[in-house]
C-alpha positions, -999 to 999 in steps of 0.1 A, spaced: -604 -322 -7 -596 -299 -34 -628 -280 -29 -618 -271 9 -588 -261 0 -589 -238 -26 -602 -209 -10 -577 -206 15 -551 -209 -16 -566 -183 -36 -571 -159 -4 -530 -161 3 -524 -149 -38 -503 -121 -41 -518 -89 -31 -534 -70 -56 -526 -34 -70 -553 -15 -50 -544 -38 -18 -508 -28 -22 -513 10 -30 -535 13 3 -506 -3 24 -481 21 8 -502 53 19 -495 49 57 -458 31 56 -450 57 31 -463 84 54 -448 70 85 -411 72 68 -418 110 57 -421 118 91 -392 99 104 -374 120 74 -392 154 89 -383 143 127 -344 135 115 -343 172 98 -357 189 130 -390 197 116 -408 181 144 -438 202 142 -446 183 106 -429 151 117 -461 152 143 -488 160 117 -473 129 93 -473 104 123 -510 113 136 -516 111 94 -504 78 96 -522 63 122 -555 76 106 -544 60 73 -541 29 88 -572 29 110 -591 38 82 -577 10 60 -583 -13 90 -618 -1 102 -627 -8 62 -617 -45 65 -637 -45 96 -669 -35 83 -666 -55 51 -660 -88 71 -689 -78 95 -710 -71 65 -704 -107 51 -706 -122 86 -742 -104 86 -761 -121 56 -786 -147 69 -766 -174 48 -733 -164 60 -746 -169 96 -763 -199 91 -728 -212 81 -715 -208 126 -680 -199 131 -661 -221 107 -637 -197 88 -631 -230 63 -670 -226 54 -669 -188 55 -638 -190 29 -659 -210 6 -688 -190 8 -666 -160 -2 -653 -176 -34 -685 -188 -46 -705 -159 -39 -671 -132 -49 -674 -113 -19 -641 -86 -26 -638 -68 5 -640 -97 29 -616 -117 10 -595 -86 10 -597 -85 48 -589 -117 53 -559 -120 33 -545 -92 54 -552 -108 85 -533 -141 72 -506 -122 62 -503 -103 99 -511 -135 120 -509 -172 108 -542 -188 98 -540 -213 124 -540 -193 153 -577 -187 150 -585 -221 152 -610 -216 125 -635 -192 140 -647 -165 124 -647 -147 157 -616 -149 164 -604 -134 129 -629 -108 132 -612 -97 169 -577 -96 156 -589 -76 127 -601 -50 152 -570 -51 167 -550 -42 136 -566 -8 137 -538 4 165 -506 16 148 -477 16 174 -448 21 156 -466 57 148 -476 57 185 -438 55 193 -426 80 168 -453 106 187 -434 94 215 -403 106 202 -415 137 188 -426 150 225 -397 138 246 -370 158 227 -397 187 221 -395 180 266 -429 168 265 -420 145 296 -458 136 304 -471 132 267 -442 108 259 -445 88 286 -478 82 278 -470 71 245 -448 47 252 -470 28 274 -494 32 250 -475 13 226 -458 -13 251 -496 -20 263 -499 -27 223 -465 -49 219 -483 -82 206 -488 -57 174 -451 -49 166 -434 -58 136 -404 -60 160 -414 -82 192 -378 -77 208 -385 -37 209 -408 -39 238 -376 -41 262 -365 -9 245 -401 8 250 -394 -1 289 -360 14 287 -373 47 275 -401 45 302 -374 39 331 -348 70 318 -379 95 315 -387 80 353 -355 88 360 -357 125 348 -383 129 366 -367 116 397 -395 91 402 -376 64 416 -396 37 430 -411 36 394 -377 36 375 -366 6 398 -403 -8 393 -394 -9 350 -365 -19 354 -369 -47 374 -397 -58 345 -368 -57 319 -351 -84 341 -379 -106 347 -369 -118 312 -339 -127 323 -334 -161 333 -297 -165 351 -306 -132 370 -341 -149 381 -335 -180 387 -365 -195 369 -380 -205 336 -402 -168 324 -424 -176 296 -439 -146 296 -436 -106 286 -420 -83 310 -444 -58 327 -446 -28 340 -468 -36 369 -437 -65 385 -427 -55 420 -389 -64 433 -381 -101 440 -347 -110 448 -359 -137 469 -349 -175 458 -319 -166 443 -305 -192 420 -277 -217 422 -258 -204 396 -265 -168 412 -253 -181 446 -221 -200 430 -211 -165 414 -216 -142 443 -193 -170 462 -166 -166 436 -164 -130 434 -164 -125 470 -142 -151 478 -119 -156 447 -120 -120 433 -131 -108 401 -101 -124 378 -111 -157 386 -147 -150 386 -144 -137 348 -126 -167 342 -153 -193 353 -182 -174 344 -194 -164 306 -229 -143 301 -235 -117 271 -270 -111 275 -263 -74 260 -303 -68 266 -299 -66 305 -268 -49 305 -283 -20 313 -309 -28 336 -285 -44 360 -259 -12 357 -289 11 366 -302 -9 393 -270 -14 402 -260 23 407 -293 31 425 -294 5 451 -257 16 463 -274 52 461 -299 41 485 -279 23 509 -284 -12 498 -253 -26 489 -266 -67 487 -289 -58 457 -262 -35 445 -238 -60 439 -256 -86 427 -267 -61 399 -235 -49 392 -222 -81 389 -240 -93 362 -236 -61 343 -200 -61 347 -202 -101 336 -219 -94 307 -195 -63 297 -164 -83 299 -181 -107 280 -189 -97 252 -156 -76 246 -139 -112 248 -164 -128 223 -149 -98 205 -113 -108 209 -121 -141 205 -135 -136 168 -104 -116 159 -75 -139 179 -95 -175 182 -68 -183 206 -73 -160 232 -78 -165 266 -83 -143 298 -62 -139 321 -67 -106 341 -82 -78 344 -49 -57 335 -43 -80 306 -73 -77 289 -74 -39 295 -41 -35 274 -62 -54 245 -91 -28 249 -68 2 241 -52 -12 212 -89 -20 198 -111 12 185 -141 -10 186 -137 -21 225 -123 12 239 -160 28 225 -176 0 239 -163 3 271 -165 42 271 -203 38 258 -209 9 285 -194 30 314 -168 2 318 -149 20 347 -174 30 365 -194 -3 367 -164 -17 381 -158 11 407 -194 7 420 -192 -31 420 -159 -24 444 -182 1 466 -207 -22 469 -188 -52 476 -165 -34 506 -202 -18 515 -210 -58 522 -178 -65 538 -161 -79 511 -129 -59 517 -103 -78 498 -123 -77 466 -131 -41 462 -95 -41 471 -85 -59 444 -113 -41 416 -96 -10 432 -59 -20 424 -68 -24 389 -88 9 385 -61 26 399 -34 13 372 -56 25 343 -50 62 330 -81 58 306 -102 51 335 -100 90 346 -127 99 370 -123 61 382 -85 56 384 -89 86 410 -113 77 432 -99 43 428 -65 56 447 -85 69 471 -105 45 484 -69 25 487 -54 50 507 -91 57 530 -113 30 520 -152 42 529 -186 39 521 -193 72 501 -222 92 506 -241 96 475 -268 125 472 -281 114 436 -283 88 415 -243 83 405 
């Protein structure tokens, strides 16, 4: 037992000096040009990224060739696709750079998920060679040199490569930055197109158990709309939006965004259904997370209304930035808009009546009067 063992202990030993030093030589250059690209010097920030990549392939493509190497002697292949016999053969024959290869690899992926094939291993090695955090930071190099095509490129690139992130979670990011250079570009059917993707991760918005990644290629669905989803659109549009915040928590702070946008470009484009549905949940998930907020400082608290809650948010730095960065106002006026675009007269009223007693909500508050003195459907000519 020992004997089958031991290799696989002896391959997960701490890393050697040279293993170590060749690992440093592309993180290291990767964080000089994130120091280069924070200074402005985006020209050299460029060169150390595309450095870094070929650092790393060349480390990888290395390990490749020295596990192919071993896999190649007429022993080794006599041995089939067992990694545990492979291992062995390693340790009693001292072959370096395979064991150095695979000791990578079980520190990138866990052993068991090659279900001890030698072909599998060798597959995810390949893989390795792709560096897309230095992919991303290309990215970001062109789009604020207004590269436009070059970044975009880049960051599906590196979303097509998200499995190899150190950080899983920053694939909804990626598809963030891929919807506001859509946007720029005024392209959008393929902004709404992202977007949507983000959402497909989320499960109260879609109704349905999602066990997979969001991507790019998803088309619109808003049919078979949830329960829940159908029990909150009731509430709001019957009960207005005190009560609704009341029954209903959600702080999902990763579709926020997604919702607000979509939110903002359906009423744009005339559909005010999918508008306030979107809107909805962004404005859910805005108040709550500013009264998870309160409710770590003042366990006790409770909300009441709308107007109640507002006179905590300017007596907190923290929340009045929030709601500034989050375009609290706003989301609310649209979710009025859309809701008297659906009919729904007496709750944009009562969104309206709030906005209009809030002097921080500027721009809002105005147009909030407004609509109570000549309610309409405004005619927007871009995206608001």
């Amino acid at each position: 037992m020992k004997r089958v063992f031991l290799p696989i202990l002896l391959l997960m030993i701490c890393f050697g000096s040279a293993f170590a030093q060749s690992h440093n030589t592309w993180w290291y250059t990767l964080e000089q040009g994130k120091q280069m690209y924070r200074n402005g010097d985006y020209g050299n920030a460029l060169l150390a990224f595309s450095d870094a990549k070929r650092q790393r392939r060349a480390m990888y493509e290395r390990m490749e060739r020295d596990f192919i190497d071993l896999l190649s002697i007429r022993e080794v292949r006599r041995l089939g696709d067992s990694l545990d016999w492979i291992e062995r053969y390693i340790r009693d024959y001292g072959h370096v750079g395979a064991a150095d290869a695979l000791r990578e690899l079980y520190y990138r992926y866990p052993r068991e998920t090659f279900k001890n094939s030698a072909a599998a291993a060798l597959a995810a090695l390949g893989s390795l060679k792709e560096y897309p955090e230095a992919d991303h930071w290309i990215g970001e190099t062109y789009l604020i040199e207004g590269e436009l095509n070059l970044a975009l490129s880049q960051y599906q690139k590196v979303h097509s490569q998200r499995h190899l992130l150190e950080n899983p979670g920053f694939a909804i990011e990626l598809l963030y930055k891929i919807a506001a250079i859509r946007r720029t570009r005024q392209e959008y059917n393929e902004m709404e197109r992202v977007l949507l993707s983000i959402l497909t991760a989320d499960k109260m918005w879609a109704g349905k158990s999602l066990d997979h990644d969001p991507i790019i290629s998803r088309t619109p669905d808003h049919e078979g709309d949830s329960f829940v989803k159908q029990a909150m659109t009731r509430t709001l549009e019957n009960n207005g939006l005190n009560r609704f915040i009341v029954q209903y928590r959600y702080n999902s702070t990763e579709f926020e965004s997604a919702h607000k946008q979509l939110g903002f470009y359906y009423y744009q484009s005339g559909r005010y259904t999918w508008a306030q549905e979107h809107l909805m949940f962004a404005f859910l998930i805005q108040n709550s997370v500013m009264l998870d907020e309160l409710k770590r400082a003042r366990y006790d608290y409770s909300f009441t209304t709308l107007e109640a809650l507002s006179e905590e948010i300017n007596w907190n730095r923290v929340l009045t930035d929030y709601a500034e960065k989050i375009e609290y106002y706003k989301t609310a006026y649209f979710l009025a808009a859309s809701l008297y675009g659906n009919g729904k007269t007496a709750s944009a009223r009562g969104i309206w009546n709030f906005l209009a007693s809030q002097t921080r909500a500027g721009e809002w508050q105005t147009r909030a009067i407004g609509q109570l003195r000549n309610p309409h459907i405004e005619k927007v000519t871009e995206m608001p």
